[in-house]
N, C-alpha and C positions, 0 to 999 in steps of 0.2 A: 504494500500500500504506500502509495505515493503522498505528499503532505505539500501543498500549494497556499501558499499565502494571499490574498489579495491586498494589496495597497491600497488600491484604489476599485472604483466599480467598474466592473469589465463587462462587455456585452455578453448574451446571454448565446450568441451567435458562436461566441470561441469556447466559453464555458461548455456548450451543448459536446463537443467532441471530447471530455473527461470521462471516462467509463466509472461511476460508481462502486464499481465492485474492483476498481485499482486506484481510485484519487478522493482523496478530502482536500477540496477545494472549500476554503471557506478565508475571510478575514479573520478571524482566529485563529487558525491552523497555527501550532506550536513545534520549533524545531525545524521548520521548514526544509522539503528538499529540492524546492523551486517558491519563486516570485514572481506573480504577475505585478505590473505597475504600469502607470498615465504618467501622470503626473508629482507624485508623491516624491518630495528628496529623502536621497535614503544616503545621502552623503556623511550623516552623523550616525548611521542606523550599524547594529552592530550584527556581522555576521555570524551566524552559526556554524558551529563547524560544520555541520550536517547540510548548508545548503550548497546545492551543486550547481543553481543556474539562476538565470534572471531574465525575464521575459518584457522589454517595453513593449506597448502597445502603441507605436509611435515611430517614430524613425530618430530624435534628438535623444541622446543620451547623456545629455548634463545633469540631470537629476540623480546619476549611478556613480556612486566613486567605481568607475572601471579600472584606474591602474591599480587600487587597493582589491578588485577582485580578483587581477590577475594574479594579481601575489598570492593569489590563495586557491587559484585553480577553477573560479567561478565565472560558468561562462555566461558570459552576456551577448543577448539576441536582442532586434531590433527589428523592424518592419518596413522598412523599404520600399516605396512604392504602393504602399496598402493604401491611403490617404491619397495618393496622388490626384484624383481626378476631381476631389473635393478640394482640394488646395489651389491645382489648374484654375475649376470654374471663379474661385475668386480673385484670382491673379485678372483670370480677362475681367470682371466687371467693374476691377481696382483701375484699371487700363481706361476705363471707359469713364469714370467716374473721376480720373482724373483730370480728365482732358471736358468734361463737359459740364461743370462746377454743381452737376448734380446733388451733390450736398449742402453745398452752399446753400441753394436756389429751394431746395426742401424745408431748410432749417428756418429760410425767410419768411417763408408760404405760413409754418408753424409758429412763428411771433405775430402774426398778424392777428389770432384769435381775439376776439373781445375788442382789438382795435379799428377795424375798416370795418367801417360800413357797408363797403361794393368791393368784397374781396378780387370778386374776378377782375374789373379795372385795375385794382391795385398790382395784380398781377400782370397786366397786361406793360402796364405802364412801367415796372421793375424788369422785365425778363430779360433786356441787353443788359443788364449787370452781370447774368449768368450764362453769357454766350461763350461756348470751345467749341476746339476746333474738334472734327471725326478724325478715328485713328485712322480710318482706309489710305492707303499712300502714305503712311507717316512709315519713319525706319524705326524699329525696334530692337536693340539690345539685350539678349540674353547671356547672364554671365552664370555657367554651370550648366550642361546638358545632360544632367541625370535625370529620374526617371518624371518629376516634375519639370523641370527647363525644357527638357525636348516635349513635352506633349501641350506647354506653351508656346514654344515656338512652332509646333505644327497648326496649332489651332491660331493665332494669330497671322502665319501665313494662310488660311482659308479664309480668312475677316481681310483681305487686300494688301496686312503691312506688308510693309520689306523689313525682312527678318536677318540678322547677323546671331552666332554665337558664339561665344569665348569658353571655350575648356580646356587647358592643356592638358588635363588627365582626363577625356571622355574616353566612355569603353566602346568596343566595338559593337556591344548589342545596343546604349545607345543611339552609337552612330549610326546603324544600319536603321532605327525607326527613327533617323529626320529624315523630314519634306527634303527632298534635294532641291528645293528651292530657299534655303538655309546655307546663308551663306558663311564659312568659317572663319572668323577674325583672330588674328594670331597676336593681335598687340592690344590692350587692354585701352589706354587711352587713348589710339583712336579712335577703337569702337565708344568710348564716353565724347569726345570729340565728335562725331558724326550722328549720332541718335535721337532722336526728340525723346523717345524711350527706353528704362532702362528698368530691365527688370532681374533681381537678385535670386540666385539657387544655388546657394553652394554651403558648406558647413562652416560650422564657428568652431576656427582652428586658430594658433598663434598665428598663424601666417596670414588669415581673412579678414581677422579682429581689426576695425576699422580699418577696412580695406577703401574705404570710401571717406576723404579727409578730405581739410583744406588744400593737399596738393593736390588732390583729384578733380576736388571743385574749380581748381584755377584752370584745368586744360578740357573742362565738361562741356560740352554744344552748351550757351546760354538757352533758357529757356525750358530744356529737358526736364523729362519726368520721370523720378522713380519709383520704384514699386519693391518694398521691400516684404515680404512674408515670409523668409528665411529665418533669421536668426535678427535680436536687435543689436546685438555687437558687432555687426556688418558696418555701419555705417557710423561714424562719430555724430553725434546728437550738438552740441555744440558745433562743430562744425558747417553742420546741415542747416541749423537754424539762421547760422548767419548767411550760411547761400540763398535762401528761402528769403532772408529779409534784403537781400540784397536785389534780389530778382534774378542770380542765376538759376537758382530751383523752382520752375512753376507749382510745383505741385510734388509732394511727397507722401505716397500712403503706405504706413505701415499696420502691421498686425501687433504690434510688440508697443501698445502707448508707455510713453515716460510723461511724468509731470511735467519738465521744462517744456514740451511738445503744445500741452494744452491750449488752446484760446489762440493760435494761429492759425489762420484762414487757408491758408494755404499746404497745410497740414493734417492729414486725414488719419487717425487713429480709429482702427478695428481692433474690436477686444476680444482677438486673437480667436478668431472663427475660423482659419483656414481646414481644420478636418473636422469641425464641428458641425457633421453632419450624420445621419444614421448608417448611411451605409459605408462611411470614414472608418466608423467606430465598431462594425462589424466586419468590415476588411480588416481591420489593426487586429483586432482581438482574432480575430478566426484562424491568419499567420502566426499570430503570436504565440497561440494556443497547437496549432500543429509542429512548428518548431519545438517545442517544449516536448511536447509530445515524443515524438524524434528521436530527440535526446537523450529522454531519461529513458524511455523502453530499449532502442538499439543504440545508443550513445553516438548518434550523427549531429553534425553542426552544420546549421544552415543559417547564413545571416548575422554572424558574430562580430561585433565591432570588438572584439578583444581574440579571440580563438582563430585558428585557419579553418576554411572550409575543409569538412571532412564526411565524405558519407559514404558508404559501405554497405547492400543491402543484407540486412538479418535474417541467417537461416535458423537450425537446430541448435549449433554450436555452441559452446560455453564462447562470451565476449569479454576482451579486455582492452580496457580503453585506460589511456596512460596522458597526464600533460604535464608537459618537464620543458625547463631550460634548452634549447637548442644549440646543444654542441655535440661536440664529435663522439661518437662510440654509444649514443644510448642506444639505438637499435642495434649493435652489435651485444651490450647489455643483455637485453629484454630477450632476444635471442638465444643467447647463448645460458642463462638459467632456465630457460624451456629447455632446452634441448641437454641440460644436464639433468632433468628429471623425465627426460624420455616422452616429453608434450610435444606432435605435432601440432607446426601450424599450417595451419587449412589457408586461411587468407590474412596479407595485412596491409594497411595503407597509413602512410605515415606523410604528414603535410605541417608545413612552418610557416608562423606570419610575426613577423618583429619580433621576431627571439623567441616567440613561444613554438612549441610545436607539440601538437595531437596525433597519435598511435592508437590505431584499431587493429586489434590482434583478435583473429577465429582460432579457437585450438581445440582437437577434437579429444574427448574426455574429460576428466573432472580434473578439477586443479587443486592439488595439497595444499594447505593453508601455507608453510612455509614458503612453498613459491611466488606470494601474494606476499609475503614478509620480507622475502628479497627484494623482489620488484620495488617495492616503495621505499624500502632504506637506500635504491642507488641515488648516490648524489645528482642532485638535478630536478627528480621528479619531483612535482608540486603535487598531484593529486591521480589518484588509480580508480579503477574501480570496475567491478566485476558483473558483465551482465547476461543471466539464465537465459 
């Protein structure tokens, strides 16, 4: 029996694929040997030895100490793409909403209660204050072509823009789903130079963390608009405000409000709706819930923002899954105490990602508990573990 924590409330969508008669899933669950979580920081949260995984429901993972899980063997999954088309649809109506002061012109409509007489006049008489221009023909900057960037840039090349995007690390899957009418920009400011629009998809990393400054501003097409639903440590907020007041930035809409943001016009806070949607929130969960899945019955990794990709499919066999330090000789290790207690192995796959690496060993027959005493005493290994 399996013991899953909830953190937070998870759709009933991911929860439904828990078998009963192998999981207690509940927000009490004690000892845990997985974590589902949203939202919830578990940066101070203490781990059990007992827990073996960590499931977001999400694609961000700043809310997981992940280097302190790695130290401990805990692997962390994410959800990539689950959210995406809930995140897309509001990126285009951010697109649209910036360019056509729709909010503005909403927010006026709404103070007029109790005061005009002859609303519609009133209306009539105010609407060139909230006249923009259509994105159709305007050029669009996409910076990040993951699984959100590209399915923005595909859908605003069918709305008429001209579409450019910056990734220097897109993958090939991808690359192969853009419009080839996406054009690829290999220098960053002058796709900010050349765009009326500018729209952010990439992680918050040391390297992205205001990636969008006062020097950026200084060499950005005047005018441009961007569109931030990413992360809010993309963009320096000081910085932005003074472009904003300057009138290089017409228009900025993020999902991420900060207080100094507030009560500028020109400034659109959403409060952070981007996968705040039903079937976001059953995408998220329902990956999140099969990776876990995965894991703990056949010990395969899918999705790990800390672990390497590692899957193997499960037959009869006894399973041993190992993650250790990535140096020389552990698979001649893990090896060679099999095969000094006379254990074939049937199959194994062993895969590395920044120093850590994951081993999937099939061996046919049972395994003496000392050989499981070995295995975890070699220097290196962080975490074993044996599956029926």
């Amino acid at each position: 029996m399996f013991n899953i924590k909830l953190l937070n409330k998870i759709s009933e969508a991911g929860l439904g694929i828990f078998e009963p008669s192998k999981y207690n899933v509940s927000a009490e669950a004690e000892d845990p040997d997985a974590v589902m979580v949203r939202s919830f920081n578990m940066n101070e949260m203490d781990m059990g030895g007992n827990l073996k995984a960590i499931a977001r429901a999400g694609a961000g993972v700043n809310n997981i100490p992940v280097s302190k899980c790695t130290d401990k063997g805990i692997v962390v999954f994410n959800t990539p793409g689950a959210n995406a088309n809930g995140v897309k649809e509001l990126v285009i109506a951010s697109l649209l909403i910036s360019s056509r002061r729709i909010v503005q012109g909403i927010k006026r409509v709404q103070s007029m209660k109790d005061r005009c007489s002859d609303v519609a006049q009133a209306v009539e008489k105010e609407k060139s204050a909230f006249e923009g221009p259509e994105i159709k023909g305007k050029k669009l900057g996409v910076i990040g072509l993951g699984a959100i960037g590209s399915m923005v840039a595909n859908d605003a090349v069918a709305l008429g823009m001209e579409v450019c995007g910056y990734d220097p690390y897109i993958s090939v899957d991808f690359a192969w789903s853009l419009s080839r009418e996406v054009k690829r920009e290999n220098d960053l400011d002058h796709l900010l130079a050349t765009c009326d629009y500018i729209s952010l998809h990439v992680p918050l990393l040391d390297e992205t963390k205001n990636m969008l400054d006062k020097k950026k501003f200084a060499v950005i097409k005047k005018g441009a608009r961007i569109i931030n639903l990413a992360r809010a440590g993309l963009v320096s907020s000081a910085d932005l405000i003074e472009a904003v007041e300057n009138g290089i930035i017409s228009c900025y809409v993020t999902d991420f409000p900060e207080e100094c943001m507030l009560g500028h016009e020109n400034i659109i806070t959403i409060p952070h709706l981007g996968a705040s949607t039903p079937e976001s929130e059953d995408n998220c969960a329902l990956m999140a819930a099969r990776q876990l899945r995965d894991f703990l019955e056949k010990g395969n990794i899918r999705n790990s923002v800390n672990m390497p990709e590692c899957v193997l499919e499960k037959n009869e066999n006894k399973r041993i899954t190992i993650i250790n330090i990535n140096i020389p000789n552990m698979l001649g290790q893990f090896t060679g105490i099999l095969a000094g207690y006379g254990i074939n192995i049937e199959r194994m796959l062993n895969h590395h990602k920044n120093g850590i690496a994951y081993t999937i060993i099939d061996v046919g027959g049972e395994i003496p508990c000392d050989v499981l005493e070995k295995l975890s005493k070699i220097e290196g290994v962080i975490k074993m573990r044996v599956i029926g």
